[in-house]
C-alpha positions as CSV (number, residue, x, y, z in Angstrom):
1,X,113.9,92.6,83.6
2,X,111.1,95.2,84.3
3,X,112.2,98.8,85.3
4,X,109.2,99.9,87.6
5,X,109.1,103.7,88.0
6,X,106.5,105.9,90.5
7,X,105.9,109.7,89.5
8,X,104.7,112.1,92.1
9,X,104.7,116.1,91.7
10,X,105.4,119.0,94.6
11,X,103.3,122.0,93.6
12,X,101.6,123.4,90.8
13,X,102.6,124.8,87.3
14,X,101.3,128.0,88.9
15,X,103.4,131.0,89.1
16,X,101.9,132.9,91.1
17,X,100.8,130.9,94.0
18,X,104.2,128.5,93.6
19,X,107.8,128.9,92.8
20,X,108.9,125.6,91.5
21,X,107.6,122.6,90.3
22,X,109.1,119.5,91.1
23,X,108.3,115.6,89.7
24,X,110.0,113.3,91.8
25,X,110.4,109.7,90.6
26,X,111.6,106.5,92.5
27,X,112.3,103.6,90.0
28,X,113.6,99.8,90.4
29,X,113.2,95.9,89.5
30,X,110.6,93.6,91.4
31,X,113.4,92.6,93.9
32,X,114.4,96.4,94.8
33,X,110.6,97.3,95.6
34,X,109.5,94.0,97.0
35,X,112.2,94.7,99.8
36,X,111.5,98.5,100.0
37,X,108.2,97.7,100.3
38,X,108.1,95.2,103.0
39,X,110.0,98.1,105.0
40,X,108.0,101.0,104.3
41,X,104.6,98.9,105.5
42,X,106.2,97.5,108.8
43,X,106.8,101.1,109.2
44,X,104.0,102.4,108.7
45,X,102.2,99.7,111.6
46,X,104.7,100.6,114.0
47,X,103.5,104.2,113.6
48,X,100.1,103.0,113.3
49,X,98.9,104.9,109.9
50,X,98.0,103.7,106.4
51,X,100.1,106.0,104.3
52,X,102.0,109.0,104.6
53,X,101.3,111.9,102.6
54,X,103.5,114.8,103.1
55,X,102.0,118.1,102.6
56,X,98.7,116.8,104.9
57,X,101.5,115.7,107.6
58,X,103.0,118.9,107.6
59,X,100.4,120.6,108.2
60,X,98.2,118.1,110.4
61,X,95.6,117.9,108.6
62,X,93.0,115.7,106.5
63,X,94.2,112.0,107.7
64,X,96.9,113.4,110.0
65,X,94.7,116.0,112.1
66,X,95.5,116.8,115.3
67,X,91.9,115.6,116.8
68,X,92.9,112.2,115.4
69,X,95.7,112.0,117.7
70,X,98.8,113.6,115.4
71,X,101.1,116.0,116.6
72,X,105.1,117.1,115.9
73,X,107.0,114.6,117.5
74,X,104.8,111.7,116.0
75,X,104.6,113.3,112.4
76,X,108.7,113.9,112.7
77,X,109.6,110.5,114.3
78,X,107.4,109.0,111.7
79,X,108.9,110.8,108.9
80,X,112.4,110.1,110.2
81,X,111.8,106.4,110.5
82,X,110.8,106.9,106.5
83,X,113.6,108.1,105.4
84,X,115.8,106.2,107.2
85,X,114.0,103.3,105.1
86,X,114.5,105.1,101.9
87,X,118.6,105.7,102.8
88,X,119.1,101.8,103.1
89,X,117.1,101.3,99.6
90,X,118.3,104.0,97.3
91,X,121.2,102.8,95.1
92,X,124.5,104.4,95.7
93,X,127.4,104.9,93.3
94,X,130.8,104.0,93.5
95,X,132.7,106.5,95.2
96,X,135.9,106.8,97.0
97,X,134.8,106.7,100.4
98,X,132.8,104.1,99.3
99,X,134.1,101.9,96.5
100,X,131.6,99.1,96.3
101,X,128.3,101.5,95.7
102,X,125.1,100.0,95.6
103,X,122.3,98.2,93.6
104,X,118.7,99.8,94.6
105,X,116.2,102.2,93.5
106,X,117.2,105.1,91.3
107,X,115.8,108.4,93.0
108,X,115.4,111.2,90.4
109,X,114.0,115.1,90.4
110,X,113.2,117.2,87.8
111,X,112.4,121.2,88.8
112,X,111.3,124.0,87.3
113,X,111.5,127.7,88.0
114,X,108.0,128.6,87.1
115,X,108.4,132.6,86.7
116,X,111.9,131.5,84.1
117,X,109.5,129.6,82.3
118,X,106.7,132.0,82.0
119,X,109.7,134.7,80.8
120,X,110.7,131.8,78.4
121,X,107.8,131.0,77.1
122,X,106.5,134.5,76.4
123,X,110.2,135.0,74.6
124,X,110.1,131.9,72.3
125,X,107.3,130.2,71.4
126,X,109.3,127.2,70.5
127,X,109.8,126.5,74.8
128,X,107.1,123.7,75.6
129,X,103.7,124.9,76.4
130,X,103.4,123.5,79.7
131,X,105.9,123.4,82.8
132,X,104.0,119.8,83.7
133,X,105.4,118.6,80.1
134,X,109.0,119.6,81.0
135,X,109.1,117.5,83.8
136,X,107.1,114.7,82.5
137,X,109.3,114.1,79.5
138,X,112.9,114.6,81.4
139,X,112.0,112.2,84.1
140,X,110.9,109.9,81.8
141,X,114.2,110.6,79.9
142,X,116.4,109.7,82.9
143,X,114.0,106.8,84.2
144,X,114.3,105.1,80.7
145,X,118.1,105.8,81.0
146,X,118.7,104.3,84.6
147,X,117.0,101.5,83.2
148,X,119.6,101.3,80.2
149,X,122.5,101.1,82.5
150,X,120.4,98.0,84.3
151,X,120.0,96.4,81.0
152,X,116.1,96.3,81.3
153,X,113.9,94.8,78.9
154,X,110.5,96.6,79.8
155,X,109.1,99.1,81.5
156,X,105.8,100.1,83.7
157,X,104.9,103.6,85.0
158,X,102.0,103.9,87.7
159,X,101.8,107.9,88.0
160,X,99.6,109.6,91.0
161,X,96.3,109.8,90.6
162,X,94.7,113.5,89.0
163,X,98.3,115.2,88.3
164,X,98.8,116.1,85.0
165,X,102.0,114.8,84.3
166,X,100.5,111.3,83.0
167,X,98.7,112.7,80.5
168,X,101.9,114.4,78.8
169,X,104.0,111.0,78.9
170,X,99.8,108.8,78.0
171,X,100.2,111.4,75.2
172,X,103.4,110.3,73.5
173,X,102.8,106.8,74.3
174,X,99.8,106.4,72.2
175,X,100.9,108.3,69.2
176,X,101.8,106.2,66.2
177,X,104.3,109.1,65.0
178,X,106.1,109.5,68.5
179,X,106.5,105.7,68.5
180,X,107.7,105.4,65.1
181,X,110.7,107.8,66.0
182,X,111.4,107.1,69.6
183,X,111.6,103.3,69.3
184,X,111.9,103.2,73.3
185,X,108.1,103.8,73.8
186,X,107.5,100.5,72.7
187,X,109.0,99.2,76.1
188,X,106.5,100.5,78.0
189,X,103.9,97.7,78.3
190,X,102.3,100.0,80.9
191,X,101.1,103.1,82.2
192,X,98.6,104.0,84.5
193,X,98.0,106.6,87.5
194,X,96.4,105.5,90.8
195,X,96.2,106.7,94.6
196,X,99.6,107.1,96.0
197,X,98.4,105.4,99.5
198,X,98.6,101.8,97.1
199,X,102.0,102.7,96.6
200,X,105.0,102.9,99.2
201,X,107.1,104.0,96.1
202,X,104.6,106.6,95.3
203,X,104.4,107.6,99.1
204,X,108.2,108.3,98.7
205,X,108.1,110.0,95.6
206,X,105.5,112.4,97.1
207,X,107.8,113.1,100.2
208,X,111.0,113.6,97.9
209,X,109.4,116.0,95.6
210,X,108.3,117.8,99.3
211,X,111.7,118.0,100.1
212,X,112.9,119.5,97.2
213,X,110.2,121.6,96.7
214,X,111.6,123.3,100.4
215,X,115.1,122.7,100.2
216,X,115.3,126.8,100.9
217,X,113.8,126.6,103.8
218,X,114.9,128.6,106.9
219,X,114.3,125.6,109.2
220,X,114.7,122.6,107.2
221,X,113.3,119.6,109.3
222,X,115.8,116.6,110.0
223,X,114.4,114.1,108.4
224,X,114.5,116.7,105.2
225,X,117.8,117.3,105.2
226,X,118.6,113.5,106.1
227,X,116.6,112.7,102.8
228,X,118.2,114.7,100.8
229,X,121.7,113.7,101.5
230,X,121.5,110.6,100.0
231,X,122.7,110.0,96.6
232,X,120.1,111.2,93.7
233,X,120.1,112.8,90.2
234,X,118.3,116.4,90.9
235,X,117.7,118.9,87.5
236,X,116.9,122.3,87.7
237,X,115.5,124.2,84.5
238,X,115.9,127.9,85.1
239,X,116.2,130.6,82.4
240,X,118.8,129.7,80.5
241,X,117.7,125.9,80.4
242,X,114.4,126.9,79.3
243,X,114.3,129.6,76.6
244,X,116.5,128.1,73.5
245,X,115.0,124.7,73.8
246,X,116.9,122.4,71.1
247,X,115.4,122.9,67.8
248,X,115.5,119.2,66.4
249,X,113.3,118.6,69.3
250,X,111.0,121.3,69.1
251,X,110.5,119.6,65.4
252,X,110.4,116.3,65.7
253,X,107.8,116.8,69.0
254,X,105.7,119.1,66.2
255,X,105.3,116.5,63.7
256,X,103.7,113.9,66.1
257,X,100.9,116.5,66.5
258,X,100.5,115.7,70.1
259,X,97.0,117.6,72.1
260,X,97.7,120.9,73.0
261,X,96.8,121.8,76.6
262,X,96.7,125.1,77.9
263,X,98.9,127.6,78.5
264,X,100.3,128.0,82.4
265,X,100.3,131.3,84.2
């Protein structure tokens, strides 16, 4: 079986314009997105719009301007109708109001605190040099463990197009060392970034790492808070995550001799 996961970011690793970072992946087989998919483009007709990209249909603009006919009740009743979609997809474990769970597609978030980071790094040098790499490398982590528990064989990543995170995870990939000692890579028959209106599971991703990204929010919209009460695997990295990174990974990640890419503010 091939494990198929989307990456999508909220923000940038810039502290001074953002607070968090977020990279939001949606992963599952052929059968899980075939099914999603088929959804999420019906959807999409009915609303009559190619894609949906959050922060641009938030704000009513680019695609979703307010000359070309969007306003708040269509962006919300649109959004709604998404997520609704995305509730009846994402797998849900065995609980005891529900005891049967659900097969589906794994939803995962990785955040940072981008002024803890900064702290950290400027404390220990041995903390990753980029927030982006932090939350490439754990979501990968948990993606490749989801597909574990679903006994996959291989695996494919299709990243959003210009984000940096696919260069952190292309990085690793490539490198003869980081293969040799994480045996895993070699399941990855393949990686590639495109534009996330080719992908409903990209589309999603985008509006989960949105939702995340505002989950402080005064006025949380409905379909927000409808999203993210469904079932998912959310991390947080503040401080005390951050600054004593573990020191047989600090070493081993050394010895591959990976790029180096600049510093974050």
């Amino acid at each position: 079986m091939v494990l198929e996961s989307y990456f999508d970011g909220g923000n940038k690793a810039d502290s001074v314009e953002y607070d968090v970072l977020t990279l939001a992946a949606i992963s599952g087989n052929v059968n899980q997105l075939r099914r999603f998919e088929r959804a999420w483009k019906k959807n999409l007709v009915r609303h009559r719009c190619d894609y949906i990209h959050t922060t641009d249909l938030v704000s009513l603009q680019n695609y979703f301007d307010r000359d070309k006919g969007w306003n708040e009740s269509k962006r919300d009743a649109l959004l709604l109708d998404c997520v609704k979609i995305a509730g009846k997809h994402f797998a849900r474990p065995i609980t005891q109001n529900d005891p049967t769970g659900r097969l589906g597609l794994f939803p995962h978030t990785i955040t940072v605190d981008l002024k803890a980071f900064v702290r950290a790094r400027s404390e220990n040098s041995d903390v990753a040099r980029t927030a982006d790499e932090i939350c490439a490398v754990q979501s990968l982590d948990a993606c490749m463990e989801w597909g574990s528990l679903m006994e996959t064989t291989s695996f494919e990543l299709v990243f959003d197009q210009g984000e940096p995170f696919y260069g952190h995870v292309h990085d690793r990939i490539v490198s003869k060392r980081a293969r040799r000692d994480l045996p895993f890579l070699e399941r990855i028959v393949d990686h590639t970034q495109s534009p996330s209106c080719r992908f409903p599971a990209l589309q999603l991703a985008d509006l989960l790492a949105w939702c995340v990204n505002h989950k402080e929010a005064e006025r949380p919209f409905k379909w927000q808070k409808r999203l993210l009460a469904n079932p998912r695997v959310e991390e947080f990295a503040g401080y005390p995550e951050l600054v004593k990174p573990l020191a047989k990974h600090v070493s081993l990640t050394r010895s591959w001799k990976l790029p180096k890419r600049a510093l974050h503010r």
